[in-house]
C-alpha positions in Angstrom: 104.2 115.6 121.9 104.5 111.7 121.5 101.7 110.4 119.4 98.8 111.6 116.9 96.3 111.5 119.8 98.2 113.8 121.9 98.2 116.4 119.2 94.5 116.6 118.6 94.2 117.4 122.3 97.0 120.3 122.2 94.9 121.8 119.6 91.6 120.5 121.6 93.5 122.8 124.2 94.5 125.9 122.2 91.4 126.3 119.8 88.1 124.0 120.8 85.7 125.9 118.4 88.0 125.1 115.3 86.7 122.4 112.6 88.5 119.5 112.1 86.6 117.2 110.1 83.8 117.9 107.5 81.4 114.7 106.8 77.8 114.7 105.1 76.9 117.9 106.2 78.8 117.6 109.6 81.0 119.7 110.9 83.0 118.0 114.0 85.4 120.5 116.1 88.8 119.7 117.7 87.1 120.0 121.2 84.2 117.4 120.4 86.8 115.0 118.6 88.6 115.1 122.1 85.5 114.6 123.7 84.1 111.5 121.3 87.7 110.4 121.7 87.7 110.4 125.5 83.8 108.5 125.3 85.1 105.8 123.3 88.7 104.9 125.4 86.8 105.0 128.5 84.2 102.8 126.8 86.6 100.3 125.5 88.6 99.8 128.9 84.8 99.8 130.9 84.7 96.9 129.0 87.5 95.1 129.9 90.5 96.4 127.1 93.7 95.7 128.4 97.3 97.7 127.1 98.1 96.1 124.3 94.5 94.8 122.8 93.8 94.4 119.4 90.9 96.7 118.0 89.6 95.8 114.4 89.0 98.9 112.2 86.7 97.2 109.2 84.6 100.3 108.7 84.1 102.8 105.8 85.2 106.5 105.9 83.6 108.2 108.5 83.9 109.7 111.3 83.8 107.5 113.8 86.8 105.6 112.0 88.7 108.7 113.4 87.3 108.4 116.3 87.8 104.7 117.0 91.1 104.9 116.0 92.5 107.5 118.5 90.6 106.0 121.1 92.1 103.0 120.5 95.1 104.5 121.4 94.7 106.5 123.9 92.9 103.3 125.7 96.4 101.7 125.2 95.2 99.2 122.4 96.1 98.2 119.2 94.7 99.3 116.3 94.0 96.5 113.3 93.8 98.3 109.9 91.0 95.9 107.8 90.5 96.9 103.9 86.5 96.8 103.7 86.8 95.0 100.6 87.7 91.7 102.2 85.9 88.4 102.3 85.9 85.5 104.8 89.9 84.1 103.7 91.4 87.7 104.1 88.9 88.5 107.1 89.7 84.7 108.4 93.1 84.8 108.6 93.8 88.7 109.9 91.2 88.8 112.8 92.7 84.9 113.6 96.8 86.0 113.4 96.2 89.5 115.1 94.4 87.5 117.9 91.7 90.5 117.6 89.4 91.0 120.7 87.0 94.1 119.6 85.8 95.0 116.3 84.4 98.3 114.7 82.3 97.6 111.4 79.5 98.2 109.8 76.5 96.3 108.9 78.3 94.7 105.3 80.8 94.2 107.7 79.1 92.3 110.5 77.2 90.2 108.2 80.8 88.9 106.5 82.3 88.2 110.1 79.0 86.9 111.5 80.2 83.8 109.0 83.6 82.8 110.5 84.8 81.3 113.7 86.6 83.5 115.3 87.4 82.5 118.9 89.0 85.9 120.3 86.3 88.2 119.1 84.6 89.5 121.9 82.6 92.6 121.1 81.5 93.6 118.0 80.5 97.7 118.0 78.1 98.4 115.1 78.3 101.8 113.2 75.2 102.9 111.4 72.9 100.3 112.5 70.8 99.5 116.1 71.5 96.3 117.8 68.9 94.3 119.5 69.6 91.7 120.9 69.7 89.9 124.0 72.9 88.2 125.7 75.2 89.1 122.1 78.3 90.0 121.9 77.3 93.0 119.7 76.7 96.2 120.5 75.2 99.4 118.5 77.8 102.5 118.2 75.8 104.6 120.5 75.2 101.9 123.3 78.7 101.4 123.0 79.5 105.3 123.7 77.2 105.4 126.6 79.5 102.9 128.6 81.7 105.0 128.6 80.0 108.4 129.2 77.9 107.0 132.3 81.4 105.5 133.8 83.6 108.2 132.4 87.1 109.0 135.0 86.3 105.5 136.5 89.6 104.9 134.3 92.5 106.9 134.3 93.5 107.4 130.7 96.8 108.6 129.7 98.7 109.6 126.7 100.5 107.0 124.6 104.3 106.8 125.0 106.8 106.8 121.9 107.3 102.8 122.2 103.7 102.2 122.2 102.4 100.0 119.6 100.3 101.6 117.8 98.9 100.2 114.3 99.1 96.7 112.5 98.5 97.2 108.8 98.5 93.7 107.0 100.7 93.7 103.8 101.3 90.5 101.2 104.6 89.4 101.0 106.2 87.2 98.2 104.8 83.7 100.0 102.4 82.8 102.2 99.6 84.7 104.1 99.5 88.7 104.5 102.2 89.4 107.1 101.0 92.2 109.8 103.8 95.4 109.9 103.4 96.7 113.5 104.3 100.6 113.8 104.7 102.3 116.6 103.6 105.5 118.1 107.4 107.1 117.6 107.2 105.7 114.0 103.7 107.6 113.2 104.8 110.4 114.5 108.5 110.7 113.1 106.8 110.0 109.2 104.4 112.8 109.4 106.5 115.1 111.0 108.7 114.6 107.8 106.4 114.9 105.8 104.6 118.0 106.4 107.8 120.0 106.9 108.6 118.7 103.3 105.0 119.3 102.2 104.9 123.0 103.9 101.6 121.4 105.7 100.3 124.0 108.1 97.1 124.9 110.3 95.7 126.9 107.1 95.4 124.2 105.0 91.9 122.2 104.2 92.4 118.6 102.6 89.8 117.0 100.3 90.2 113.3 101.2 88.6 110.8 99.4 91.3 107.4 100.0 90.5 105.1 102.4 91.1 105.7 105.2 92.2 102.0 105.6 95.1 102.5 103.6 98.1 104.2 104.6 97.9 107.0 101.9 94.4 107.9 103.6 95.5 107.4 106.9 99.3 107.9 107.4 99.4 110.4 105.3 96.1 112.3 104.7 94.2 112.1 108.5 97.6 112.4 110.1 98.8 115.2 108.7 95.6 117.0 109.1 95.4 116.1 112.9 98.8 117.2 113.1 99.0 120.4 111.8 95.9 121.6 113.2 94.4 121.8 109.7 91.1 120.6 108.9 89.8 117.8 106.3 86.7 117.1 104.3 85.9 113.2 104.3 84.5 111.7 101.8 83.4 107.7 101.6 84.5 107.1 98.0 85.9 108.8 95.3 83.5 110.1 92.8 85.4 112.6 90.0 82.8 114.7 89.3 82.0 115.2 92.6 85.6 115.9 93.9 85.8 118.3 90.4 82.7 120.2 91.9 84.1 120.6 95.7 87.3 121.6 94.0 85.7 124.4 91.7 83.5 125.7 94.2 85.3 125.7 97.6 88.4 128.1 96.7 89.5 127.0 100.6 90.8 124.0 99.7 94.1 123.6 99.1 95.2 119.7 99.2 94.5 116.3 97.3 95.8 113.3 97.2 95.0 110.5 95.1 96.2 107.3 93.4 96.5 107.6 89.5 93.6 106.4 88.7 91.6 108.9 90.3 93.5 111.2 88.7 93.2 110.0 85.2 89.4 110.3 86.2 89.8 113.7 87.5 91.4 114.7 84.3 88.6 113.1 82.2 85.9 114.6 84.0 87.2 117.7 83.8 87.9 117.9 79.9 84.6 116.2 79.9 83.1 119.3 81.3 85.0 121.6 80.5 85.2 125.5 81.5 88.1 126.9 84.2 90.0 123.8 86.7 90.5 124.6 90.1 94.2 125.4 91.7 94.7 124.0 94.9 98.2 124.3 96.3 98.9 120.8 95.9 98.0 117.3 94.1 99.7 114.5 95.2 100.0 111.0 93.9 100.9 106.9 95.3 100.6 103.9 95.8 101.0 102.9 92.0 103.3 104.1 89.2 102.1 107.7 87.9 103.0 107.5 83.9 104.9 110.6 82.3 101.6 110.7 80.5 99.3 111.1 82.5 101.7 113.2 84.8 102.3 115.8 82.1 98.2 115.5 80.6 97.0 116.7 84.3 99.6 119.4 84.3 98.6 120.8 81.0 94.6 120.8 82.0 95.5 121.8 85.6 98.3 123.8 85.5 100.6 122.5 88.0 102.5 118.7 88.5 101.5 116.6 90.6 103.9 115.5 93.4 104.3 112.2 93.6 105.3 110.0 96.6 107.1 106.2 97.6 105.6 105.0 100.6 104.2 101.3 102.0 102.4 100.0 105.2 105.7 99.2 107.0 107.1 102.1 106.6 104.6 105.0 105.6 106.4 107.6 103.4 110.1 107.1 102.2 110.2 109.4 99.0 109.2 112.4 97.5 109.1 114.4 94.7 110.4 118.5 96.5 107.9 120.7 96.9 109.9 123.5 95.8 112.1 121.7 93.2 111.8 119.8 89.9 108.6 117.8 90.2 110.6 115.2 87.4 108.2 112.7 85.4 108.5 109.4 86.5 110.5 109.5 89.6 109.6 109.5 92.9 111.7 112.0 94.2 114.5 112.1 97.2 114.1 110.8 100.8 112.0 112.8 103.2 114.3 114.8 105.8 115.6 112.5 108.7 115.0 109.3 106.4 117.8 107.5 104.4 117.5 105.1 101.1 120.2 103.1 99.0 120.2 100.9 95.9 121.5 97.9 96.4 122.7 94.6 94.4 119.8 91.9 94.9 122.5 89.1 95.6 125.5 90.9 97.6 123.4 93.9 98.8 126.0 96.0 98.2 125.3 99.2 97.6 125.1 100.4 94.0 126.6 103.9 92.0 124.4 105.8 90.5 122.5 104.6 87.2 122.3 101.4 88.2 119.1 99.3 89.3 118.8 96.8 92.0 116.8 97.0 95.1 115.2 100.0 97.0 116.3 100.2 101.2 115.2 102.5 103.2 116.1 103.6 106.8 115.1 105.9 109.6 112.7 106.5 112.9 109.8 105.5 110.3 110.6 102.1 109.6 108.6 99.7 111.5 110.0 97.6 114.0 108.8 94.2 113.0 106.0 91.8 111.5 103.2 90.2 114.0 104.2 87.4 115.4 106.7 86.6 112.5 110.5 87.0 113.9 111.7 85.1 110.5 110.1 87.2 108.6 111.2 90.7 110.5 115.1 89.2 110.5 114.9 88.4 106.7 112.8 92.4 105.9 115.5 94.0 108.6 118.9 94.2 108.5 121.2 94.8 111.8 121.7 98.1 111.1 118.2 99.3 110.2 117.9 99.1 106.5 114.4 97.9 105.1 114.5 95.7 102.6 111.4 97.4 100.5 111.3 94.1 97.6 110.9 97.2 94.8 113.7 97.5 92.1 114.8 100.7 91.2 117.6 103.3 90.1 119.3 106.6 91.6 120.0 109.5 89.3 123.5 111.4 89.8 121.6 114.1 91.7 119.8 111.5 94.0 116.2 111.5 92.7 114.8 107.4 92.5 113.1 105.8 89.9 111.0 102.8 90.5 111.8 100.3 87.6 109.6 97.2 88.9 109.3 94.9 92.4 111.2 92.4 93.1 108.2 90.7 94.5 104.8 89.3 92.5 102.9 92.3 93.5 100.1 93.6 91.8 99.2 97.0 91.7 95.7 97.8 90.8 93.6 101.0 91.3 96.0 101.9 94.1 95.3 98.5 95.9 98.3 95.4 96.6 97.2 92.0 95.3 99.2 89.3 95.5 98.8 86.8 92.8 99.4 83.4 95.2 96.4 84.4 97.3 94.1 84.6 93.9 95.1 81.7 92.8 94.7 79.8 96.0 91.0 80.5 95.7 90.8 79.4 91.9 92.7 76.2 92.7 89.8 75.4 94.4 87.0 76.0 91.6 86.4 72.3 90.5 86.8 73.4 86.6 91.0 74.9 87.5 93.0 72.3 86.9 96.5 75.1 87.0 96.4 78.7 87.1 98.7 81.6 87.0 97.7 84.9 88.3 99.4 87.7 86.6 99.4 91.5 86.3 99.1 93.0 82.9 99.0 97.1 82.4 95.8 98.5 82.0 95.2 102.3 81.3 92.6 103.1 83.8 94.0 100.7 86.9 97.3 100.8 86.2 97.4 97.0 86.0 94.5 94.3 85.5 94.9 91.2 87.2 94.6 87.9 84.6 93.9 84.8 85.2 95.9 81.8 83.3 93.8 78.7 83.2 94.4 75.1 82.4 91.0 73.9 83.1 90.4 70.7 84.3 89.5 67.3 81.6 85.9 67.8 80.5 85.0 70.9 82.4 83.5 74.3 80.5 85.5 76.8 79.9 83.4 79.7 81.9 85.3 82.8 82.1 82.0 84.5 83.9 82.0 81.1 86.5 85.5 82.0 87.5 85.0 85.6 88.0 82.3 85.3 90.1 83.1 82.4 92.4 86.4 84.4 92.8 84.1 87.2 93.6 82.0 85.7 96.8 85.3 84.5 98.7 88.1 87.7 97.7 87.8 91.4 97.9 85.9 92.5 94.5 89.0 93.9 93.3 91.5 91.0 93.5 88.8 89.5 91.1 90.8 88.7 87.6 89.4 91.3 84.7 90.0 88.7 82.3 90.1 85.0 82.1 92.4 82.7 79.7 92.3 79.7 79.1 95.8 78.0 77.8 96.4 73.9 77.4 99.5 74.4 79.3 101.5 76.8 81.9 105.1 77.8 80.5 107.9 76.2 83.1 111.3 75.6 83.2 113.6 72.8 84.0 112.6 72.6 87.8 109.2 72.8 86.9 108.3 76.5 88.2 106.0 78.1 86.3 107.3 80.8 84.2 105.4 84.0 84.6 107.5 86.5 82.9 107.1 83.9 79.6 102.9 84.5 80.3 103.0 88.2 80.2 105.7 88.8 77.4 103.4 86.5 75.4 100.4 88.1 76.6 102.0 91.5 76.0 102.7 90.8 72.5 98.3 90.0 71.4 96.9 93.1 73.0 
C-alpha cells in the first residue's frame, strides 16, 4: 500500500457493504466511495488534468470533499487545501502561487472567486448548487460526474506512487505571504501509520469528526486515519457542543473525538450546563493550540478520562504525542510518534540542548515534508542537510523525554485552533484611510485561546471607530483573523532601530486586563 487512496480500495476490495462515512442522514459504503472516487478521476482527466495539476479544495465538510480529494489523487493531481474562511487577498494570492487549474467550491465560494482575476483557473465544479450557463467555465457537481461516468476506462487510472505529490497546505511564515508545504504521498502515509499504531486505531473504531476538514487535524489526522484503518466516520459541517454532547450520549458506538480546546471548553460547558451522566468514548484528543492544565484536568474530572493531546502542523502533520497507555501529563505534548525524531535546540548555534532547557523544537522523519511551493530559499532556510525541520516553536524536554511547548519563535497567532499571522492583518488595516500605524498582537483569551488585538495610531483628524475597523477588516480577511478588540494608542513602542516593540504592547496590555 502506497497512498490513502489505495487503501480505501483494499478495503473497497475486502468489505464493499461496510460504512465508511456518515453525513446528514447518509450513509456512503467503502465500495460506493471507490466508485464516486473512480467518477470523479476519470472526470477530471476527460477534462484535460494532466499529472501534476493543481485541484483547489475550497468546500465545506462533506462528502464530496472526500471524494474530490482522492480523486484528485488517483487522477495524478495535486490537491490545494483552501480554509473556507478566506477572502479575496488569502484566496488571491493561493489560487495565483499554486498556479491552480480546477476548483471545487461551493456557492459562498464561487461568488468570492468569481471577484478575482485568476488567469489559470479553468473549471470551476459547483457543489450544492446547478449551473446554467452557456459557454462558462463552471460546471455543477453532478454534470461534472457525468463526464466521467459516460467516458469512464477511456483513461487508464492508476494508483499513486510513494514520490507523488500529493497535498499543498498553505501555512504563514514569519514574513511575507503564506508559503505552500507540499507533502507527498510517502509522507501521508508514513504520519498516519504512526499514528494509529500509537493511537491503537483499528477497523472497530467510529470517529465523530467535526474539524475541518481543511485543516490538517480534520484531514491528516481524523479522515486519514479512518480511511486507513478501515473504520468509519461521522461528518459533521461545524462544531456545535450540544449537538456533539447528544451524538456522544446516544450513540454508545462511538469511540473517537478530536477537537481543538475550544471545542472542548465548550463541550465541558455544555455538558455541566445540562447535566446528568457524560459519555465515555475511548479517546478525546486535543491540537492545534495550547490545552491549559485547567481546562485539561476540568474535562477529566466531568468526563472521566484525560484528553490526549497532540504537536502537529501542515508541513509535517503529527510530530508529538501524549502515550496512549502512559502518563497523559498536563501541559506537555508528549514524546515523538514511533519512526519520528525531535530535538531542542539553541536558537543561534542550533546546537542541541540537555534536558530542562528551552530553545527551539526540530523534528525529523518520513513525515516531514519535502519543501515549500515554488520557494527553494525558504525550503533551504526550514530544512537542514540532514533532515531536521526547523518547526519556529520554542520549547523544553523533560529528563524522561516528554516536550513542553513554552511559546513560538515566530509571530503566530493561535486562535480557536486557526494560524493568524499578525503581518497579513495589519497589511489590510494599513490600508483603512483612518490607520495611520498598527500592531497586530495576540492576547490570551479564555474561550479562543488567544484574541487577536489591534494597536492603532490613527491617522490626524480621523475618528477613532473601533466598529469601522472591524468591519472593513471583515469584507477582505477570513472572519476570524478579524481583531476582537480595537486600541487606539498615540504612539507604537520601538527601539533604537526603530522596530516596533511588540512584546512592550502585550506586557502593557497584559498588565490592564
Amino acid at each position: 500500500m502506497d497512498s490513502i487512496v489505495e487503501a480505501v480500495f483494499q478495503h473497497a476490495d475486502r468489505g464493499a457493504e461496510r460504512p465508511v462515512l456518515l453525513f446528514e442522514g447518509q450513509t456512503i459504503s467503502y465500495g460506493q466511495l471507490a466508485s464516486q472516487v473512480t467518477s470523479f478521476a476519470q472526470a477530471l482527466l476527460v477534462h484535460g488534468l494532466h499529472e501534476g495539476d493543481r485541484v483547489a479544495l475550497f468546500l465545506e465538510n462533506c462528502p464530496d470533499f472526500v471524494v474530490t480529494y482522492l480523486g484528485t489523487h488517483l487522477a495524478g493531481g495535486i490537491v490545494v487545501l483552501v480554509n473556507t474562511q478566506y477572502r479575496q487577498v488569502e484566496l488571491s494570492h493561493i489560487m495565483s502561487d499554486a498556479g491552480v487549474r480546477f476548483c471545487v467550491t461551493g456557492p459562498a465560494g464561487r461568488t468570492e472567486l468569481s471577484r478575482l482575476d485568476l488567469p489559470d483557473l479553468e473549471t470551476l465544479i459547483i457543489v450544492g448548487e446547478d449551473v446554467h450557463e452557456e459557454n462558462s467555465a463552471s460546471l455543477s457537481w453532478s454534470e461534472f460526474l457525468d463526464a466521467g461516468d459516460k467516458q469512464g476506462g477511456t483513461h487508464e487510472l492508476t494508483m499513486p506512487s510513494p514520490d507523488a505529490p500529493a497535498v499543498i497546505g498553505y501555512t504563514s511564515g514569519t514574513t511575507g505571504r503564506a508559503k505552500g508545504a507540499l507533502l507527498l504521498q510517502r509522507n501521508l502515509l508514513a504520519n498516519i501509520q504512526a499514528l494509529t499504531q500509537a493511537w491503537h486505531w483499528s477497523e472497530q473504531d467510529h470517529l465523530l469528526l467535526t474539524l475541518p476538514l481543511f485543516h490538517t487535524h480534520g484531514l491528516m489526522v481524523g479522515m486519514h486515519g479512518t480511511l486507513y484503518t478501515g473504520a468509519r466516520v461521522t461528518l459533521r459541517r461545524k462544531f456545535d457542543a450540544a449537538s456533539v454532547l447528544s451524538s456522544l450520549r446516544h450513540d454508545p458506538s462511538i469511540s473517537l473525538f478530536f477537537g481543538v480546546p475550544t471545542m472542548y471548553s465548550r463541550l465541558l460547558a455544555e455538558a455541566e450546563r445540562q447535566g446528568g451522566p457524560v459519555p465515555h468514548p475511548r479517546l478525546f484528543v486535543s491540537g492545534s493550540a495550547p490545552l491549559s492544565p485547567h481546562l485539561f484536568n476540568d474535562f477529566a474530572r466531568t468526563f472521566g478520562q484525560f484528553i490526549l493531546e497532540r504537536y502537529g502542523m501542515t508541513e509535517t502533520g503529527m510530530n508529538l504525542s501524549v502515550p496512549y497507555d502512559g502518563e497523559r501529563r498536563a501541559g506537555t505534548v508528549g514524546l515523538p510518534f514511533p519512526g519520528q525524531e525531535a530535538r531542542i535546540v539553541d536558537t543561534q548555534t542550533r546546537q542541541v540542548l540537555p534536558a530542562g532547557e528551552i530553545g527551539e523544537i526540530e523534528v525529523r522523519g518520513p513525515h516531514v515534508f519535502v519543501g515549500y511551493w515554488n520557494r527553494p530559499e525558504a525550503t533551504a532556510e526550514a530544512l537542514s542537510e540532514d533532515g531536521w525541520f526547523k518547526t519556529g516553536d520554542l520549547g523544553w524536554r523533560s529528563a524522561d523525554g516528554y516536550f513542553t511547548i513554552t511559546g513560538r519563535a515566530r509571530e503566530l497567532i493561535i486562535s480557536g485552533g486557526y494560524n493568524i499571522y499578525p503581518r497579513e492583518v495589519e497589511d489590510v488595516l494599513a490600508t483603512h484611510p483612518g490607520v495611520g500605524e498598527v500592531a497586530v498582537i495576540g492576547l490570551p483569551d479564555l474561550d479562543l485561546g488567544e484574541q487577536v488585538v489591534a494597536v492603532i495610531v490613527p491617522r490626524p483628524n480621523q475618528p477613532r471607530d473601533a466598529n469601522d475597523i472591524i468591519a472593513y477588516c471583515r469584507e477582505r480577511l477570513a472572519s476570524y483573523k478579524k481583531p476582537r478588540r480595537v486600541i487606539f494608542i498615540d504612539a507604537l513602542p520601538r527601539n533604537a532601530l526603530g522596530k516596533v516593540q511588540k512584546h512592550l504592547l502585550v506586557a502593557r496590555l497584559d498588565e490592564h486586563r
